[in-house]
N, C-alpha and C positions, 0 to 999 in steps of 0.2 A: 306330339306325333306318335301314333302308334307302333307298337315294336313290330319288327322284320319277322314275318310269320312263312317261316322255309316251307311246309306244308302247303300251303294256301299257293302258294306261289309256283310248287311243282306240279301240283293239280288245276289250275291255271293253265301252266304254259304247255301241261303236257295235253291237256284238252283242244287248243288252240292251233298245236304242230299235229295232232291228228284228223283235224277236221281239215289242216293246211295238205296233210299226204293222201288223204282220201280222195281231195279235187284233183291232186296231181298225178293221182296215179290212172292208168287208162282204162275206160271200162271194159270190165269181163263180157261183155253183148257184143265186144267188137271187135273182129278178127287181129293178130291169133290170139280166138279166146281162151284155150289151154293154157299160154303163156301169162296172159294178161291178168288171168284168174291168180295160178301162180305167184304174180309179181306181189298182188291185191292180199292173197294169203298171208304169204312169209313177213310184210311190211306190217297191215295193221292186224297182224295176230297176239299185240302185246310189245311190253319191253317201256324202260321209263324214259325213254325220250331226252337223258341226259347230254346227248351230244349237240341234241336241236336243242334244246331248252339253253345249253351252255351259247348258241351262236343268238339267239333272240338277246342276251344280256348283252350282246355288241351294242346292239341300237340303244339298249338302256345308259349305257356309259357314253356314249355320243351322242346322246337327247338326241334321240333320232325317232323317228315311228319303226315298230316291228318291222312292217310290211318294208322296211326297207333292205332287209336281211334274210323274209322270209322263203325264198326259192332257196338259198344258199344252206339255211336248215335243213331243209328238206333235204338238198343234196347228200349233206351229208349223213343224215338218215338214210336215204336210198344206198348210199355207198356202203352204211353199217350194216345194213339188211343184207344185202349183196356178200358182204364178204359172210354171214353167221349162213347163207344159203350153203357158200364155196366150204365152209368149215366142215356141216355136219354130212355133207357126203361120203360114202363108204371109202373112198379113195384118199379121204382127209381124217377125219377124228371118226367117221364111222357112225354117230349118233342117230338115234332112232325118234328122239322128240327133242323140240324145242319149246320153250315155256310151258312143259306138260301139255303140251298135243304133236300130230307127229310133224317130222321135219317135210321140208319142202319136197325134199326129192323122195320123202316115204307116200308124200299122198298124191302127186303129181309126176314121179319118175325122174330117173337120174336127166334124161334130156332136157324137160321141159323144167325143172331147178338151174341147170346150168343154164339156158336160154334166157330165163328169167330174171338170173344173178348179172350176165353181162347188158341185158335190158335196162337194168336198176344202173347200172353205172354207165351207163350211154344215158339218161334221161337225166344221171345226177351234173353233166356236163352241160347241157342240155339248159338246166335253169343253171347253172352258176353262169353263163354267159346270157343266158336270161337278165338274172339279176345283175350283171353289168349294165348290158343296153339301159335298162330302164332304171341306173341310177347316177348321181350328180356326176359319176367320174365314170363315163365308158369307158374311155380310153384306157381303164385295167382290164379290161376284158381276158386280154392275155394274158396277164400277171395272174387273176384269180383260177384261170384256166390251168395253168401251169402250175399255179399251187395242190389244185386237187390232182391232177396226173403224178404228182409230185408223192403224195398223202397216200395214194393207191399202189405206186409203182414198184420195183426194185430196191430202191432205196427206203421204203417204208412198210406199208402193211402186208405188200407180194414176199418182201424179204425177210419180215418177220413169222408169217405163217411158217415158209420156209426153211426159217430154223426152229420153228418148232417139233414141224415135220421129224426133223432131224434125231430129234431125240430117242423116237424108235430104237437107232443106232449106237449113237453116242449122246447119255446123257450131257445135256448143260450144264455149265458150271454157272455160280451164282451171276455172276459178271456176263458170260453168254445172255442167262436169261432175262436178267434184266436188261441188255438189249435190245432182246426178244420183243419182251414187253413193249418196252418204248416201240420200235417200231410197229408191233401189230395195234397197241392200244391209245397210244400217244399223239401216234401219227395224224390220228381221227380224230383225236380231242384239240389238238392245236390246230387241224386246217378247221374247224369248227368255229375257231375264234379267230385266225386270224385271216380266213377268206373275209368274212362278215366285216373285219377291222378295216382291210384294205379299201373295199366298198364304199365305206360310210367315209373314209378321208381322212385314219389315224394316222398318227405319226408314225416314222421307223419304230423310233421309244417304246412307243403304246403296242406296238406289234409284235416287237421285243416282248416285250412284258407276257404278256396273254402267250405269246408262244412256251417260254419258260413257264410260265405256272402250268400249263396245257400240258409239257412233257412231264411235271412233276404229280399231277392229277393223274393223268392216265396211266403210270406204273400203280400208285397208289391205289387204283381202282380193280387194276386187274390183282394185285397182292393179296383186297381184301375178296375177291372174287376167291384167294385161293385158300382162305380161311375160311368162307362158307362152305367151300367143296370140303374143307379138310374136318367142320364141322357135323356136315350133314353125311360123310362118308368112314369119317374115323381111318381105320387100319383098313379101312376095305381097301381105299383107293392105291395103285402101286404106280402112280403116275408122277414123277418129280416135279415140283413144285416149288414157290421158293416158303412154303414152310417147312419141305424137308430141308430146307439151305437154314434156313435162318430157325425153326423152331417158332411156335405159335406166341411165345412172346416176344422173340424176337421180329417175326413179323409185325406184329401188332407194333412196336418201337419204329420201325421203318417208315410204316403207313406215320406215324403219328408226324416224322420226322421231315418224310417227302411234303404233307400238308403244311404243315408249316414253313419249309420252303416255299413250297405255292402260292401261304395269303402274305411272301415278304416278294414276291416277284407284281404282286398290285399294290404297291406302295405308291406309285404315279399314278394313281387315279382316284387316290383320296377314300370318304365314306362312299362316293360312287358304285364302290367296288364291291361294298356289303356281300349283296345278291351271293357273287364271285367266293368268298370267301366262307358263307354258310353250306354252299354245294362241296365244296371243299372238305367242309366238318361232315358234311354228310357223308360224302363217302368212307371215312375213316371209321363212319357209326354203324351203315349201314350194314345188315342183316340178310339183303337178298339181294 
């Protein structure tokens, strides 16, 4: 058997969830086309598709076919799209470009970003009850519905923006922001696995599972997200981070610490879980 080639495999799937958000998203030719264009920009204008690619490994772990999960990725793409729209607005972080070209509301206007942002997450509801109807257990319908309300809401990634916001004012304390974290970054990594789980017919266990590692991945990702800012920015940046909290080796220890937590929260699914646990390494390695 040949060895687990992580490369191959995110070039793959990130290929596959793009061609998957392209069909789903609506065309620009048809009214409102300003909005539509918009939605069509901010989605496939880049980004590695780790949150869909992470909900496609559902179906891999429950010998399942992709397409049995695949509306429910998308969603939660559509939903991550949505909130980096609500992010880089003047009234949020302010940003002027996204993946080096400009943000949604610099080339389309603050109206038609916001239209677009709550478009993305009305369509990402949209198919997750999609992907209900048309699989062996309707009857979650509401369960999956209310996990993503749930993912987006108050209690998650509305509440973590929220206290980021905050910081303007009164810096975070290490514990604040790794709250923070978990809620803006986690939130999206665990409904990512565990909509797609409840779908296919996992156990509470197995959902357990995928959730815990989902909260420990996605702090872990935004950490090293702030190792690259704190790389590529040095002393410029005066933004609190948690490697002003912890220092860039101590960061680096943390990341190391939370992944390894994560590949011992898939113990219940065996070598199954491979995939799980290389995206895992990945992020602790990753560069950009």
């Amino acid at each position: 058997m040949s060895p687990f080639n992580l490369a191959s495999y995110l070039a793959e799937r990130k290929l596959l969830i793009d061609r998957a958000l392209d069909e789903r998203l609506p065309s620009a030719a048809v009214e409102p086309r300003h909005v539509h264009e918009a939605m069509r920009y901010a989605t496939l204008g880049g980004g590695k598709r780790l949150r869909a690619i992470l909900a496609l490994s559902v179906a891999d772990l429950a010998n399942a076919p992709f397409e049995s999960v695949l509306d429910s990725a998308c969603a939660i793409e559509f939903v991550h799209t949505a909130s980096l729209i609500l992010d880089d607005l003047p009234s949020m972080d302010d940003a002027d470009t996204r993946r080096d070209i400009p943000s949604t509301h610099v080339r389309f206007g603050e109206a038609s970003a916001l239209l677009a942002s709550v478009a993305l997450i009305a369509q990402a509801f949209e198919l997750v009850a999609r992907n209900a109807a048309s699989s062996s257990q309707p009857e979650v319908a509401a369960l999956v519905t209310q996990s993503l309300a749930q993912v987006i809401g108050t209690q998650g990634a509305i509440y973590g923006q929220h206290l980021d916001l905050g910081q303007s004012e009164v810096p975070l304390t290490l514990e604040a922001m790794e709250d923070t974290y978990r809620r803006k970054a986690s939130a999206l990594f665990a409904g990512g696995l565990t909509i797609p789980a409840t779908l296919v017919g996992m156990s509470l266990a197995q959902r357990e599972a995928l959730n815990n590692y989902a909260l420990e991945l996605g702090l872990a990702f935004q950490i090293t997200d702030d190792l690259i800012d704190a790389g590529l920015h040095g002393e410029e940046s005066h933004k609190i981070t948690m490697v002003t909290h912890l220092g860039e080796e101590g960061a680096h220890k943390r990341v190391s610490d939370l992944v390894a937590s994560a590949e011992d929260h898939l113990r219940i699914f065996g070598d199954a879980a491979d995939p799980l646990r290389m995206m895992a390494r990945y992020v602790a390695t990753r560069k950009f």
